[in-house]
N, C-alpha and C positions, 0 to 999 in steps of 0.2 A: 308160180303164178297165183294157187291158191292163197299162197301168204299175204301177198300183195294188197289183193283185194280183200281178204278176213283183214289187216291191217287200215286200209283205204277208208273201210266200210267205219270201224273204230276210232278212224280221227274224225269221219263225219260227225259220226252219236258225241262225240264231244264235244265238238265245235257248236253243237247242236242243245246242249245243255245249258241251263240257268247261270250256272258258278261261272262259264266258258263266256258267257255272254255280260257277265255283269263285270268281271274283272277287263274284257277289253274295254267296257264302258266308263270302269274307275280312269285304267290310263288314259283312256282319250280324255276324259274329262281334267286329267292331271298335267296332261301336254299343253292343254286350251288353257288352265291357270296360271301355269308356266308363261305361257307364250304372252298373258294378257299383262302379266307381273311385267316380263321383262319391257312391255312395251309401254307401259307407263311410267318403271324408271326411264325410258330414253326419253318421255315426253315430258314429266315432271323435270329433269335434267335439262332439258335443251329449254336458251334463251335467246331471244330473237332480238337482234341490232336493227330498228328499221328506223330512217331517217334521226340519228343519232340520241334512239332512246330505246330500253332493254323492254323487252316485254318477257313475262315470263311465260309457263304453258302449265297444264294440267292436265288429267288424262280422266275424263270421268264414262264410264261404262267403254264402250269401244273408240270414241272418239277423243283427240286429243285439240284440246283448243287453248287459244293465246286467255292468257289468268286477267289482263287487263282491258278497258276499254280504249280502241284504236283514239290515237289522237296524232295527225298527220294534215299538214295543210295550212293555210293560210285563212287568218278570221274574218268573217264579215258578216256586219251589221245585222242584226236578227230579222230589221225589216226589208233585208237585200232577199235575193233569189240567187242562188247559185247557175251559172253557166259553163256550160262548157267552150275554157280559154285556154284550156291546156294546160294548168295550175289546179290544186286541188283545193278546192272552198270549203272550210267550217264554219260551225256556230260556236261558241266558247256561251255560257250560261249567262244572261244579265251581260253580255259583250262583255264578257272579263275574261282575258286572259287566262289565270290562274284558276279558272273553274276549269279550263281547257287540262291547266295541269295535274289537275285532282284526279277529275271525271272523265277525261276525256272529252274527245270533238263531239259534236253533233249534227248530222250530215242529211242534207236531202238526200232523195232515194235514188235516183240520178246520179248524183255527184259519186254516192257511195259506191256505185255500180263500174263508175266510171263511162256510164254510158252505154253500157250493154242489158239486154235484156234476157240474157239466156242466164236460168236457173243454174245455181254452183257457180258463177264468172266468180275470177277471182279480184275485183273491182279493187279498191283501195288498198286492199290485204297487204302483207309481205308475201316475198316469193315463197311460193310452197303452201300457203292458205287462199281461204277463198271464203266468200263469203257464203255463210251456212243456206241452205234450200229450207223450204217449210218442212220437206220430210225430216230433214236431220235438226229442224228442232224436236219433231215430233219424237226422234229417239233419244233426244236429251233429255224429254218428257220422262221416259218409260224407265230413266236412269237415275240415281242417288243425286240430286243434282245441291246436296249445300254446298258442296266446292266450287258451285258457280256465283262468286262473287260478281253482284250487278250494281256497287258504286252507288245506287241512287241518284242518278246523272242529271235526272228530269228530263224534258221533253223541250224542244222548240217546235209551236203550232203553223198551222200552216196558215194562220195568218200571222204571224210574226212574234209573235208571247211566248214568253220563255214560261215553263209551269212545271211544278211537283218534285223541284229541287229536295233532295233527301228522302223523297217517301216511292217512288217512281222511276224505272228507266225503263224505254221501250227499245228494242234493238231488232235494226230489219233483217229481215229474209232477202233473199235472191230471187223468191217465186210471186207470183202476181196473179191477181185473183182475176183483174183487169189490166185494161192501159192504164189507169189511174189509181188503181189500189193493190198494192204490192202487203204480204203478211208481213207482221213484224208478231216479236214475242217478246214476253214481260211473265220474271217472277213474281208471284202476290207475296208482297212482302209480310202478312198477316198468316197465311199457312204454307210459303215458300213451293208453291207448285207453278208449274208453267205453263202459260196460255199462250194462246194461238190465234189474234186476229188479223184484221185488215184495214187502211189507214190510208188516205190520200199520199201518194208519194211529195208532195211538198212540205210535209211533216222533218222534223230536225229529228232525228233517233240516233241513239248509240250505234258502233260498228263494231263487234265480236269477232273476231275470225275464226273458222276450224281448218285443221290444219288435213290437207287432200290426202 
């Protein structure tokens, strides 16, 4: 019984010790590398078929999200209003087409939603994404974000003007400051960091998706 416990007493004082504590700290920090590696090959791997065009994906800090800007839907006229008809409405840049195929759609904040107002819905997405929340831009913020290519898509205004084609793309959030102003975030293309404001939802913005 003595043994037991002069033995008991000896794996405490180690387990208890600097060396004892830094090396469980190496492997668990070595498991979490591990784990982050492998989950960014399956995200940089995996490509997404959504309405018969490839998107690919990239995995930047913890999150994994689709490499390009969503383009899904049907065009109309910059100076239209998108409703819900049960058909999904875009903006194509200058009403062209072919800016749709570059850049992507451009989408009221509604339409993008699909018409829900709960933060994270997975609105226009492909299955298994959703559209990002203001928090989870915030941690795309806190993360190496050049692998976030943003196309330079420009903007359609909420009064009808297509603007800032190549220098500019804004891409909404899911969260809402109001009824009427929903965040959207844009890289500054001058020191490539990510901001975080707030926009009238009848604004035309890019659709990013991160993957839930």
């Amino acid at each position: 019984m003595k043994c037991f416990i002069r033995g008991f007493i000896i794996l405490i004082i180690i387990m208890n010790t600097p060396d004892f504590a830094q090396n469980k700290k190496n492997k668990n920090d070595l498991k979490t590398k591990k784990d982050n590696t492998k989950q960014a090959e399956i995200c940089g791997n995996l490509k997404v078929n959504y309405y018969n065009r490839i998107y690919n994906t990239v995995q930047i800090g913890t999150q994994c999200w689709l490499k390009e800007n969503l383009d899904v839907g049907t065009m109309i006229k910059g100076n239209q209003n998108s409703i819900k008809n049960g058909m999904i409405e875009k903006y194509c840049y200058d009403n062209k087409t072919e800016n749709c195929d570059k850049y992507g759609g451009l989408y009221q904040w509604n339409e993008a939603m699909e018409y829900s107002t709960k933060p994270g819905a997975k609105g226009i997405c492909p299955e298994g994404f959703h559209i990002p929340t203001q928090a989870e831009f915030e941690t795309l913020a806190k993360s190496s974000v050049s692998d976030f290519s943003e196309f330079d898509a420009g903007i359609r205004d909420n009064n009808g003007y297509f603007k800032y084609l190549g220098t500019w793309t804004h891409f909404w959030s899911s969260t809402k400051v109001d009824s009427n102003n929903p965040y959207f975030m844009y890289k500054d293309p001058l020191n490539g960091s990510i901001n975080i404001y707030f926009e009238y939802k009848s604004n035309g913005f890019s659709v990013r998706c991160l993957k839930d």
